[in-house]
N, C-alpha and C positions, 0 to 999 in steps of 0.2 A: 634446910629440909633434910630429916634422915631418911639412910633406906629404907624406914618401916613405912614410911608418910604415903599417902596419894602421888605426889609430887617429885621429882628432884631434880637436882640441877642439869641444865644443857648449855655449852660454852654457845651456841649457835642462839639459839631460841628462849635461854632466858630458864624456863623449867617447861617440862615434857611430863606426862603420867610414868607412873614407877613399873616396869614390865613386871609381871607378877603379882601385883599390889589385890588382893583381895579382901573389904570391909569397906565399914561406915563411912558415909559421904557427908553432904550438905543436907540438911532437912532429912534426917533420919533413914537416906535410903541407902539401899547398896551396890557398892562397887566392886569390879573386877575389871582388871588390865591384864588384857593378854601377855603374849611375850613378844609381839611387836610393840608394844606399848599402845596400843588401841582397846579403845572401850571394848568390853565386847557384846556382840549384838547377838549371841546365839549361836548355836553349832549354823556353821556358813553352810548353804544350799550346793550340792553337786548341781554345776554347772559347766558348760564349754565359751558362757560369756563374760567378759571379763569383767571385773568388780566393777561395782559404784566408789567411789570416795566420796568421804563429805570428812567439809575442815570447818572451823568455828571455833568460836568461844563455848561457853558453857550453854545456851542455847539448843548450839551442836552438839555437845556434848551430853549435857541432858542432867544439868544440877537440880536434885530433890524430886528425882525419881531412880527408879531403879533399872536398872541394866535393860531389860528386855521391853521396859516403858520408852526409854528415848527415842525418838523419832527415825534415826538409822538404823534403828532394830526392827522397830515396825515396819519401816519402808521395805527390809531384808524378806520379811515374813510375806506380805501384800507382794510383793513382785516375785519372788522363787529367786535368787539372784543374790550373790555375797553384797553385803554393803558395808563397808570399813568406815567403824566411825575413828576419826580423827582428833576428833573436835577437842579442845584443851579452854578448861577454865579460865577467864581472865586474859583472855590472846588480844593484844590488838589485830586491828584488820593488817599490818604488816608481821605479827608472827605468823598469821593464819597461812598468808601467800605464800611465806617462808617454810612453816609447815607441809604443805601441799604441793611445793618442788619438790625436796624430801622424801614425802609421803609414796610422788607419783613414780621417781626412779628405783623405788623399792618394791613396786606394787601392781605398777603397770596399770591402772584400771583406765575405765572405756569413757567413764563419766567422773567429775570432778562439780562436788557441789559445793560452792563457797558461803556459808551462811555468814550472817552478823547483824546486827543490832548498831542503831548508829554512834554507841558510844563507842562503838571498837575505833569509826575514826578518830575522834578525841583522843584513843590511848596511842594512836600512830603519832601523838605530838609529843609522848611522853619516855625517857629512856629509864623510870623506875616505878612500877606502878602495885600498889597493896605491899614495898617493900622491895619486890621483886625486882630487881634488877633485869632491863631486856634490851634486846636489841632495836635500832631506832634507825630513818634512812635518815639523808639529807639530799638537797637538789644542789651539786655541783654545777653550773655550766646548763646543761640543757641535761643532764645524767644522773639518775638516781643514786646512790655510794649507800653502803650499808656502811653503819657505824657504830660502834661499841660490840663488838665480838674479837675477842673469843670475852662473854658476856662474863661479868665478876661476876662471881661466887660467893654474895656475900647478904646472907637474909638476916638481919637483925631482930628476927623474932626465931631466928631456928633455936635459939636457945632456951625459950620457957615454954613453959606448959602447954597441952595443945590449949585447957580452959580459960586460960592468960589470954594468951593471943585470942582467943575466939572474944572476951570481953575488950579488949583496946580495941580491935578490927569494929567491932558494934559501937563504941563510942566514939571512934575517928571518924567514922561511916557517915553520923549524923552531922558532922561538924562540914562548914563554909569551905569551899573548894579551895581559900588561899592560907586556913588553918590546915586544912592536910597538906598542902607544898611545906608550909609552914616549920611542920613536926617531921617532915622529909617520908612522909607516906608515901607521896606519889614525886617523882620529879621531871622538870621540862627539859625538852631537848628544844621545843619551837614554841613559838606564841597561839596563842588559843586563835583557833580558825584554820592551823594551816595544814591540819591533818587529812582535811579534805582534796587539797592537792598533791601530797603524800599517795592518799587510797586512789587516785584515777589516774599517777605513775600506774601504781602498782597495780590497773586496772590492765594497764600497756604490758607489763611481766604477767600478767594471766593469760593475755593474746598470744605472745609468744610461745607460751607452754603450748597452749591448745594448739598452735598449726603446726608447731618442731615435734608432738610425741602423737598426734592422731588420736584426739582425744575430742570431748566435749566438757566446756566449762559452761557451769551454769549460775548465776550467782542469786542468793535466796536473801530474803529481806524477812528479816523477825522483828516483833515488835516487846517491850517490857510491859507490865502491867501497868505503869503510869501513863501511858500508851492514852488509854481511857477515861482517863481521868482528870488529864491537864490540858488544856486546849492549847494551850502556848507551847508546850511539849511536843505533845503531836505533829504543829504546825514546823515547826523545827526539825524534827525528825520527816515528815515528809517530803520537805525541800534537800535535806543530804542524802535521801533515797533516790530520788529523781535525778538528783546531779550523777548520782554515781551507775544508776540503772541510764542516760544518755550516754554516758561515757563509755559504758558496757555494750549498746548499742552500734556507739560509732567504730566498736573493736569487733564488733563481731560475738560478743558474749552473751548468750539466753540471759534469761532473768524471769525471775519466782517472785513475785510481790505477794505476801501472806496478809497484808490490811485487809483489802478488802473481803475476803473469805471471812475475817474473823469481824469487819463490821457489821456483817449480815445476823449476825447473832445481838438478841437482846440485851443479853449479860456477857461481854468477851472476857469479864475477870473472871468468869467460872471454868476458862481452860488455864487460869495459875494456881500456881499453888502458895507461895510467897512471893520471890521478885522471878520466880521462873515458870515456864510450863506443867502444869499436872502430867497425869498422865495424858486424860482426854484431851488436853491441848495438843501433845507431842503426837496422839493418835490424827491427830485434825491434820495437821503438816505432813505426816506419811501421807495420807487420802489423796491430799492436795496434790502430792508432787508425785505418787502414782499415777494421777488421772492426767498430772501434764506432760510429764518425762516424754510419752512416746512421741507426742508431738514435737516434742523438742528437741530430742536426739534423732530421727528420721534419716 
């Protein structure tokens, strides 16, 4: 990844947004990265209370829309109140965490919103995923252990074109989960399944943060557009929501479940835009977690 890119390298976290980075995104739309390396959501609201954070994958982040359509931005707008987006393309649910320690000793904020998608568990099994090299835990003993950092620096697609890589990425894309292990697209650290006991460690490191820095963690549940459309899918992705929204429970952590808001609607594929949210989707999620926050922070 060069310094012109969206992207570039972090010995901790695998790749972080480039501070400074202003242009062309996913799906035609546009970006800018502050110079803490956060999306950014709009000139931040004069306030005396302290930020919102939110961390995630691209969801969070807000691929194939633009800056002041992602959901952090809206939320910013709808409550009067800074709202730091965090969120990073392609995070597993263990960059995210990792992220949002980070995030919170830099930044201090009052609320910490953790989103993801249930494939972010899946990538907490993996230590190289779209190329990228990242970091990955393991369970020692009864003890989480972070493993592979200071993360290699080493992308086999930084060298050709971005037009190159944007066609192999579309053609691996389509290909059998053990054809991309295959061609060293994505690689394992653990066997398929056990990313989910991976994310409810790290459900236990999210506990910890909220009661050691006086904060609120809240963890938010998105769903992709196949969401809708595959009943086996869903069924799967319901059950690693539930495990992980009990486990959030038994820590003491809020929780945002966005299904059912978005079952209530006739057509839910009409808030995507490709494999992510339009704008009116990202608009639907600020709403949401406007009308819940007070409750939940109290």
């Amino acid at each position: 990844m060069s310094e012109s890119s969206l992207f570039i390298h972090s010995d901790l976290l695998g790749h972080v947004p480039n501070p400074g980075f202003s242009g062309p995104g996913v799906g035609r739309s546009f970006h800018t990265i502050d110079a803490d390396g956060l999306r950014f959501s709009g000139e931040r609201p004069v306030s005396s209370e302290r930020p919102i954070l939110t961390v995630g994958d691209s969801y969070t982040y807000g691929d194939e829309v633009r800056d002041e359509e992602a959901w952090p931005a809206q939320l910013q707008r709808i409550m009067g109140r800074p709202v730091l987006n965090g969120g990073v393309t392609g995070y597993g649910f263990d960059q995210t965490v990792l992220r949002a320690e980070q995030l919170v000793d830099r930044h201090d904020p009052s609320v910490v919103i953790v989103g993801f998608i249930t494939h972010n568990i899946q990538r907490a099994e993996m230590r190289c995923m779209w190329w990228r090299n990242k970091p990955w835990f393991a369970i020692e003993g009864d003890l989480l252990v972070l493993k592979g950092v200071p993360v290699p620096n080493r992308n086999s697609q930084a060298r050709l074109p971005v037009h190159i890589q944007r066609r192999i990425d579309t053609a691996l894309l389509a290909l059998p989960p053990f054809l991309q292990h295959l061609f060293g697209y994505h690689r394992r650290a653990h066997r398929a399944g056990f990313g989910l006991e991976i994310s409810k460690r790290l459900i236990e490191r999210l506990a910890r943060m909220q009661a050691e820095r006086d904060l609120k963690v809240i963890l938010l549940a998105q769903y992709p557009p196949d969401t809708w459309i595959n009943r086996g899918y869903l069924n799967q992705q319901r059950r690693f929501v539930q495990a992980l929204f009990d486990c959030a429970a038994a820590h003491g952590i809020a929780t945002v479940d966005t299904f059912r808001r978005l079952a209530t609607e006739p057509k839910p594929q009409d808030f995507y835009a490709n494999a992510h949210m339009n704008a009116r989707g990202n608009s639907m999620i600020a709403s949401l977690l406007a009308a819940t926050l007070p409750t939940l922070i109290k």
